[in-house]
PASE-803445 format. One line per 10 residues: number of its first residue (from 0); for each residue x, y, z of C-alpha. Coordinates in nm, 3 decimals. Layout:
NUM) X:Y:Z | ...
***
This chain:
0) 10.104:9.682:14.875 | 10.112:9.417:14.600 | 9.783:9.358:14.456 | 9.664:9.020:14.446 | 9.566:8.979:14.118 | 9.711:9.180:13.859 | 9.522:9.383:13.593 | 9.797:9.520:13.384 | 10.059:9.313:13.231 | 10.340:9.513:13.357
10) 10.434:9.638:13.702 | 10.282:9.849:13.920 | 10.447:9.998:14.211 | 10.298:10.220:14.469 | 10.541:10.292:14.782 | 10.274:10.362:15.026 | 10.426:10.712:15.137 | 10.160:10.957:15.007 | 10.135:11.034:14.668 | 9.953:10.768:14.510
20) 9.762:10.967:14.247 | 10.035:11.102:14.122 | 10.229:10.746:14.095 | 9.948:10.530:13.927 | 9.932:10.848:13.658 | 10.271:10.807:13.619 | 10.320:10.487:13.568 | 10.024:10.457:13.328 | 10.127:10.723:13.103 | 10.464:10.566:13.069
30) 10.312:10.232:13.005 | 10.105:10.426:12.726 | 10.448:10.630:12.609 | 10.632:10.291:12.586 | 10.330:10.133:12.403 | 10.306:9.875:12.657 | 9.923:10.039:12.653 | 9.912:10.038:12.268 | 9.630:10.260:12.103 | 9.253:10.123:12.134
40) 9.323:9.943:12.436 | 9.077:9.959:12.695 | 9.151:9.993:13.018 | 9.079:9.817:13.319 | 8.742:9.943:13.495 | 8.819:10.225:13.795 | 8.619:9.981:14.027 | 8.896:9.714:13.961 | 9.211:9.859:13.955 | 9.148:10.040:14.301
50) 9.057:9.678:14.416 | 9.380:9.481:14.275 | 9.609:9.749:14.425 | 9.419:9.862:14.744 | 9.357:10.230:14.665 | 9.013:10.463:14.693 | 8.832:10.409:14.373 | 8.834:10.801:14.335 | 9.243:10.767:14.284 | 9.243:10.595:14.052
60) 8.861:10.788:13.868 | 9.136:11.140:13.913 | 9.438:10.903:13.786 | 9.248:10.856:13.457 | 9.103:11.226:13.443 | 9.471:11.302:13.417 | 9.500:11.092:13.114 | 9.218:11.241:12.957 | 9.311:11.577:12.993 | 9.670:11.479:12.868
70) 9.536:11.321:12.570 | 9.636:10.942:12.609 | 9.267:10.806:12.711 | 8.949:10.869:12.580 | 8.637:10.807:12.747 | 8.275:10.765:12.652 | 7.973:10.719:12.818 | 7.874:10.364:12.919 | 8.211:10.252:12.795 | 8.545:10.198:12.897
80) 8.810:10.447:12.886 | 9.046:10.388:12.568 | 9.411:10.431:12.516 | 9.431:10.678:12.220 | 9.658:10.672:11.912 | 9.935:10.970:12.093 | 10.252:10.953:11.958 | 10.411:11.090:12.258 | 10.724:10.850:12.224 | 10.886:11.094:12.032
90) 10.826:11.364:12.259 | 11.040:11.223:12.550 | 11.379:11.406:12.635 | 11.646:11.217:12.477 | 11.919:11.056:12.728 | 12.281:11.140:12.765 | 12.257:11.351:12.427 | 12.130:11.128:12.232 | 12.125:11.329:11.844 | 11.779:11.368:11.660
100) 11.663:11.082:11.504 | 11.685:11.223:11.156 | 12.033:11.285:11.172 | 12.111:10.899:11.218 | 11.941:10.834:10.873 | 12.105:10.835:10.523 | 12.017:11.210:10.363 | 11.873:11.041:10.118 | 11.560:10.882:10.315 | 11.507:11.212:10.561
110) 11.277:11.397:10.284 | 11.200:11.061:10.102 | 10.817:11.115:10.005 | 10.708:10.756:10.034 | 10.386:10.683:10.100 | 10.431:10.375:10.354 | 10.096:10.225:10.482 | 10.151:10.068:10.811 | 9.832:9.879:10.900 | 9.593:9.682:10.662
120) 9.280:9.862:10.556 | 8.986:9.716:10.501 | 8.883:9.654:10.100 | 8.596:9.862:9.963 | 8.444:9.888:9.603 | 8.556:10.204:9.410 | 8.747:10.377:9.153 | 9.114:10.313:9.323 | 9.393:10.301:9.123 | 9.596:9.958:9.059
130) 9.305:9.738:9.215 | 9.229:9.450:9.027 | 8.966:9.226:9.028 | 9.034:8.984:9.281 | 8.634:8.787:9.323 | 8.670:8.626:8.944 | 9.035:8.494:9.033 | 9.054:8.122:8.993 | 9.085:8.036:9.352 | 9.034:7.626:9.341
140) 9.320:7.613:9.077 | 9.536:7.840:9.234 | 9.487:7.650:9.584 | 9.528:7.320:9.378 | 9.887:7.439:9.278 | 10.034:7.566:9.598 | 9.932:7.229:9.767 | 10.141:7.036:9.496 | 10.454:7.252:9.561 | 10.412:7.235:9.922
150) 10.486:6.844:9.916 | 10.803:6.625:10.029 | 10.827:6.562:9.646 | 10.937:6.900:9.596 | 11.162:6.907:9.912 | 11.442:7.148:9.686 | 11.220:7.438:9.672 | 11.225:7.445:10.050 | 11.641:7.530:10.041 | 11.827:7.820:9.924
160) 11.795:7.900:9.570 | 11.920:8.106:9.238 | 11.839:8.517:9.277 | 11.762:8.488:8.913 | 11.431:8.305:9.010 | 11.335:7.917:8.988 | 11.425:7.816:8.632 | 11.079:7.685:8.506 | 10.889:8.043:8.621 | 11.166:8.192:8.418
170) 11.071:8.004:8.105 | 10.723:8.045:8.203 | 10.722:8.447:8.191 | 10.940:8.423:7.851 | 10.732:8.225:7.689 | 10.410:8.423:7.845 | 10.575:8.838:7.730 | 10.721:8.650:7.413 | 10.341:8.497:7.332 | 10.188:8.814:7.503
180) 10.351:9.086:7.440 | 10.581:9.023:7.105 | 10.854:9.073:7.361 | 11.220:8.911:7.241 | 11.339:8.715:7.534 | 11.442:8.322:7.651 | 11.441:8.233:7.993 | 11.814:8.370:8.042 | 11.718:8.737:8.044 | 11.467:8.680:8.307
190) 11.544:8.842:8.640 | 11.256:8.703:8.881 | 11.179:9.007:9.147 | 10.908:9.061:9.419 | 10.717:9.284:9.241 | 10.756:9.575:9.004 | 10.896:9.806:9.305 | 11.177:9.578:9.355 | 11.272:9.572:9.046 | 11.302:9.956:9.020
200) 11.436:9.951:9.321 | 11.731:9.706:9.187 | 11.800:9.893:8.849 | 11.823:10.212:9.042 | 12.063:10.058:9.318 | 12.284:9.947:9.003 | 12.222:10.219:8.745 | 12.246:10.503:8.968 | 12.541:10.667:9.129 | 12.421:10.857:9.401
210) 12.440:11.254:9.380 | 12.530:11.240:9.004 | 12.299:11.029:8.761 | 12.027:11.257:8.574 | 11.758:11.063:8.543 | 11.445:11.143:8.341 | 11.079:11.061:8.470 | 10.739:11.094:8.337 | 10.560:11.402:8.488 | 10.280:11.302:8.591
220) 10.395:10.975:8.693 | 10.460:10.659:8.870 | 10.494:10.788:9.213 | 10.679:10.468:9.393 | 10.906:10.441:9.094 | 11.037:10.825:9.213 | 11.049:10.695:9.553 | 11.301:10.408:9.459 | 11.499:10.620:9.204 | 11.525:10.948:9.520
230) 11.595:10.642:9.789 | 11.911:10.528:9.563 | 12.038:10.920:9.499 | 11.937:10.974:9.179 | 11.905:11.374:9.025 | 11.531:11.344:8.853 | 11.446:11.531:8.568 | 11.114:11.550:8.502 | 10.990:11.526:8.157 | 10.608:11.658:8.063
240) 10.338:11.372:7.883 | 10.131:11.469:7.585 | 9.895:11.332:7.401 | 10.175:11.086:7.230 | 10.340:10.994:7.534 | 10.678:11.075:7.677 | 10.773:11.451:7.510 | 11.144:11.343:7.384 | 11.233:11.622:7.244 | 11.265:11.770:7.593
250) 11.502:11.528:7.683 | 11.875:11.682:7.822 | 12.150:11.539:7.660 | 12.286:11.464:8.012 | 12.018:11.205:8.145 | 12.157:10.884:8.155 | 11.847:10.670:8.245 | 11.473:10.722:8.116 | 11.174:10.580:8.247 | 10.860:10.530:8.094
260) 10.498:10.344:8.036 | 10.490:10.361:7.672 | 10.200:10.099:7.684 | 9.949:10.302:7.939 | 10.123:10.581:8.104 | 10.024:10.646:8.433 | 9.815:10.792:8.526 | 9.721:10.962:8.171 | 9.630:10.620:8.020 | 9.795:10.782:7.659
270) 9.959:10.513:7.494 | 10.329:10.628:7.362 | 10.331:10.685:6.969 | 10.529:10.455:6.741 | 10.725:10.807:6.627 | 10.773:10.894:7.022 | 10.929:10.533:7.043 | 11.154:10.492:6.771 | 11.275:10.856:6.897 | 11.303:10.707:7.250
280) 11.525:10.491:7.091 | 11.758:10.699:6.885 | 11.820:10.945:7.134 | 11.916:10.646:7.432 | 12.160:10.525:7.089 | 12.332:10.873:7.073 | 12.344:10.949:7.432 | 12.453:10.627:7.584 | 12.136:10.636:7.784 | 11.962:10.338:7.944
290) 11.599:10.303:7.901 | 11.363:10.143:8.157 | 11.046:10.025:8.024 | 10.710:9.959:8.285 | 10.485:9.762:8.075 | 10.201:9.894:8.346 | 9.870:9.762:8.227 | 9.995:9.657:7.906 | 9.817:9.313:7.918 | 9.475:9.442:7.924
300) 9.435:9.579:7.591 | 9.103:9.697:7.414 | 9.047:9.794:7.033 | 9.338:9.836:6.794 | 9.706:9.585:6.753 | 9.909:9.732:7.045 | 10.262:9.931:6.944 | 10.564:9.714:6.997 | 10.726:9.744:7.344 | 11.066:9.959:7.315
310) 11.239:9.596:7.419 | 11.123:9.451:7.065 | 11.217:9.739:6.858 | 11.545:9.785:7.090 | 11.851:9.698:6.875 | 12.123:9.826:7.115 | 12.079:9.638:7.426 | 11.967:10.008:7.612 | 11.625:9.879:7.747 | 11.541:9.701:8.072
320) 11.178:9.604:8.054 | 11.000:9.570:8.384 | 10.660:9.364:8.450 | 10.444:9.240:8.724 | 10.154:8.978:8.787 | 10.016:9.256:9.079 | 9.730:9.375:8.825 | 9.671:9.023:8.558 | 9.654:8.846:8.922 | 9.673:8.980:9.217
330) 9.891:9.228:9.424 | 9.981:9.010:9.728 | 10.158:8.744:9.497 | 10.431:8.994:9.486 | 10.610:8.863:9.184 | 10.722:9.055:8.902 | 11.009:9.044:8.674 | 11.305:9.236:8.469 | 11.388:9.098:8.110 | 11.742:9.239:8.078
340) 12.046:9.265:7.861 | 12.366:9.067:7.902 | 12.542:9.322:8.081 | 12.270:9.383:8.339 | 12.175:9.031:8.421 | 12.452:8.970:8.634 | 12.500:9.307:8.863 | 12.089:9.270:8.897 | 12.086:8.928:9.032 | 12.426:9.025:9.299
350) 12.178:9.350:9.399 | 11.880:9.125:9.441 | 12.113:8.891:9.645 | 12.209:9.173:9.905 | 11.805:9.262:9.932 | 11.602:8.874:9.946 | 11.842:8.658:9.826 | 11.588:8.458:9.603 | 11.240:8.525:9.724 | 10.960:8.234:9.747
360) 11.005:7.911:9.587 | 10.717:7.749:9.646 | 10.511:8.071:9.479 | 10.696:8.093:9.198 | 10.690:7.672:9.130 | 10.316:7.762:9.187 | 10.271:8.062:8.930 | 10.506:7.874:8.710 | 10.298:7.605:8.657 | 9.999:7.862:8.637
370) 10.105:7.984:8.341 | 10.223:7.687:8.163 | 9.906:7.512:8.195 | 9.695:7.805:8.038 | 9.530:7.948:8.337 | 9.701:8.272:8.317 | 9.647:8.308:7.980 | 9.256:8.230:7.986 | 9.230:8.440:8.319 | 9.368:8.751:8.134
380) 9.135:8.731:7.823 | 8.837:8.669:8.048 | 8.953:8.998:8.309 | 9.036:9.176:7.964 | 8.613:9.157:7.887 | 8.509:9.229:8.239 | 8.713:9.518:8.230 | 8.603:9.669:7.904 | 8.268:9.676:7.986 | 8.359:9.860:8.302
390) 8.580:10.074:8.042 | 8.287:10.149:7.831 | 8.055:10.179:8.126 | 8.313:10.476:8.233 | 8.321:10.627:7.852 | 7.953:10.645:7.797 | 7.934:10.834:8.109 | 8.237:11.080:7.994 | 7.997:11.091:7.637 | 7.648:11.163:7.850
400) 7.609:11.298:8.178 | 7.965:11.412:8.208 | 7.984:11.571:7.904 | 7.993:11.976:8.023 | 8.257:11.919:8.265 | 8.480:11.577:8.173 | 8.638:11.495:7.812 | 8.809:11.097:7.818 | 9.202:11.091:7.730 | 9.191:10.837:7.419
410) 9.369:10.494:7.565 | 9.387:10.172:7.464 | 9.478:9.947:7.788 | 9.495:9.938:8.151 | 9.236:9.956:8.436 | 9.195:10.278:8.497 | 9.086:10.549:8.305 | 9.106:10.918:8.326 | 8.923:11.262:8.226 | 9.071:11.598:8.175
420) 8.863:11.866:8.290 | 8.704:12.100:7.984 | 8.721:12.404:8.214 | 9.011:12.361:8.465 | 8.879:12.730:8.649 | 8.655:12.440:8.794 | 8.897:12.155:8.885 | 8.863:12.206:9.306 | 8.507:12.178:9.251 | 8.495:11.859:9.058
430) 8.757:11.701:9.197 | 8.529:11.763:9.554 | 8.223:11.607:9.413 | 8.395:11.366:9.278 | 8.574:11.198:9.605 | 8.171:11.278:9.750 | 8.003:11.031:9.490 | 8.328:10.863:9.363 | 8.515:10.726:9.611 | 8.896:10.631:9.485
440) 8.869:10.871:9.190 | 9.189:11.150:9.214 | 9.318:11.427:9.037 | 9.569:11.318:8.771 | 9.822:11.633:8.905 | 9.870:11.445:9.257 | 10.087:11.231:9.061 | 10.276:11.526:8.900 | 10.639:11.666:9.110 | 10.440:11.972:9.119
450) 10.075:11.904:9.225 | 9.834:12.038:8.994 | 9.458:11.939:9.033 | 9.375:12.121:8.676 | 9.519:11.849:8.530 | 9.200:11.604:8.512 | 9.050:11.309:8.733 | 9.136:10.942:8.685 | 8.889:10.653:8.784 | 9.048:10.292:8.841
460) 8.818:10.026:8.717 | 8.909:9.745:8.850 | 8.769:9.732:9.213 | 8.387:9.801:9.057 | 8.092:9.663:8.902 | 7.945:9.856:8.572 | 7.631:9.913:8.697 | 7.821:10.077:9.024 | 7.986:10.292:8.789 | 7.713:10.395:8.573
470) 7.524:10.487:8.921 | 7.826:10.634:9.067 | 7.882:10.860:8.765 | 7.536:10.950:8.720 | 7.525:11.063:9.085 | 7.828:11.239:9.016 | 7.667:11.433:8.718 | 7.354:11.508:8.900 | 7.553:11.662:9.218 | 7.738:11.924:8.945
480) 7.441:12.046:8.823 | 7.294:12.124:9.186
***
């Protein structure tokens, strides 16, 4: 029988020789299998389905039981029953020998430990890491620019353009690390990327030859950068951070790349010594090693004249330095940047070519006239005292309530800040009361290759008011002496 007016957006067929139950079960698990029934769907009510296709309302109430005892529907009282989030796609038998999935992939992405999110979640004040203040952002200016670029005026930002980046956002961000960060650069060593990840992703597609290139990583580190340098083949070597940075004297002879945050490591927050640097340097001179340089954090700077970046002091063309307007704006503008030597401009841009081929005009016209006017430049200095209050806010409460259990790392930048723990015998415990009555905070060792949560905690700053933080840590306190 055909019903007369549908309730599913798919087809239903019931022969009408016996067997009905077990058809309409059937045909709704497969529709949930399929995701043609995607998770949190509710379904039709029992009353209206056996109406629409002409069956006893208790066929389809045993249909759904079936469901439920499978796992694919949920029900709750006075509600609707609910498709649930069952993966059993994966489980079906695969047809005419179809291999495993995993053997279809590159090795190199089967044991790939990314962290992928794949649905937005909802923004909540706390300590988590690389979240910047995004209510203080100067919306009316920003809106101001993107509705000049997006005019006829401008109708050769809507074609095809250089991979480099548009030319005036180019001379923008030298003139901005040149002003900002005593960086050496013109607007021809300016390789315009989506983001920081990108741009590790790009040096590691054309620095590393898969199987073979030793490269060296801070340990703990910068987990995505991993991710990009595993995904193009590369053999890592981890390298342990002290209190002066990067440990170069543990270096092997045989890396061929390094990378580092001399300016705030992450997730340690020590800032790399000028003697560590100038080491850096010497031993990437004797070795023939290239040297990439994440300037994470590096604009928001508290106290003392920051070190020079390892591009400044570089005298041998062996450093790439990589930065990003994620944390001095926001994350979602997704443009960062590589300021390169000669002989990496070119084999950059070709890579960069192959991934976006030039990434979004109109943005970039937009942030390029951002920073030219000033706005970038007054929005960082007036971030740079919002955040150090939070910073003190965080160090007081290392100084006072925290004292027995938390001692700061000394750091000089960045928006986040981390503890190690005075008696590690206690780490599980603090790092449980901490996710309890600080929500975002982690232990530095889940950043490490080899987790280890005696390491310390770190608290990002940037999603959080101070007097949030002074009541968060104070709470925090309070439940470790319980």
């Amino acid at each position: 029988m055909s019903p007369v007016e549908p309730v599913f957006e798919f087809q239903i067929d019931l022969d009408g020789d016996g067997g009905r139950l077990r058809q309409l079960h059937e045909q709704l698990r497969a529709a949930i299998v399929d995701q043609r029934l995607r998770p949190g769907v509710e379904l039709p009510s029992t009353r209206r389905v056996a109406s629409a296709y002409g069956l006893a309302r208790n066929t389809v109430i045993a249909a759904y039981d079936l469901l439920v005892a499978e796992g694919h529907v949920l029900t709750r009282a006075g509600a609707r029953a609910v498709v649930t989030d069952y993966r059993a796609k994966s489980a079906r038998p695969a047809r005419g020998g179809a291999r495993p999935a995993d053997e279809r992939l590159n090795p190199q992405w089967r044991t790939l430990p990314a962290r992928a999110r794949n649905a937005d979640e909802t923004w909540m004040p706390g300590f988590h890491l690389g979240t910047p203040e995004h209510r203080h952002f100067p919306f009316e200016v920003w809106r101001r620019l993107l509705g000049r670029v997006y005019h006829p005026r401008h109708i050769g930002a809507f074609d095809y353009h250089s991979p480099y980046g548009r030319p005036r956002l180019r001379a923008a961000i030298a003139q901005h690390v040149s002003f900002a960060r005593a960086v050496a650069c013109g607007a021809d060593d300016v390789l315009v990327t989506s983001g920081a990840q990108q741009a590790f992703d790009l040096i590691a597609r054309v620095l590393v030859v898969p199987g073979k290139t030793q490269v060296a990583v801070e340990d703990p580190g910068y987990p995505p950068l991993r991710a990009a340098l595993l995904a193009a083949g590369a053999q890592l070597v981890p390298i342990a951070v002290d209190e002066e940075g990067l440990c170069v004297d543990r270096l092997p002879t045989d890396v061929r790349l390094i990378c580092v945050t001399p300016s705030h490591q992450f997730p340690t927050g020590v800032a790399m010594s000028m003697a560590r640097r100038i080491a850096l340097l010497a031993f990437a001179r004797r070795h023939g090693a290239t040297i990439v340089e994440d300037d994470y954090d590096g604009e928001f700077r508290y106290g003392h004249r920051p070190l020079n970046a390892l591009q400044t002091l570089d005298r041998d063309a062996s450093v790439l330095y990589v930065g990003t307007f994620s944390k001095s704006l926001f994350p979602a503008l997704r443009i960062g940047y590589v300021v390169a030597p000669a002989w990496a401009r070119e084999p950059l841009a070709a890579a960069k070519q192959c991934i976006d081929t030039a990434g979004n005009a109109q943005l970039q016209d937009a942030l390029a006239q951002f920073i030219l006017d000033g706005h970038l430049a007054r929005h960082v200095r007036r971030m740079r005292k919002l955040y150090g209050e939070r910073r003190r806010a965080m160090l007081e409460g290392f100084a006072g309530e925290l004292r027995p259990w938390l001692v700061a790392i000394p750091s000089e930048a960045g928006i986040h800040v981390s503890a190690r723990f005075r008696d590690p015998g206690q780490a599980t415990r603090l790092l449980t009361k901490a996710r309890q009555h600080a929500p975002g905070a982690c232990a530095i060792g889940e950043f490490a290759t080899r987790p280890d949560p005696g390491l310390g905690l770190v608290f990002g700053i940037g999603g959080i008011e101070t007097q949030a933080i002074r009541d968060a840590l104070r709470t925090f306190a309070l439940s470790l002496r319980r």
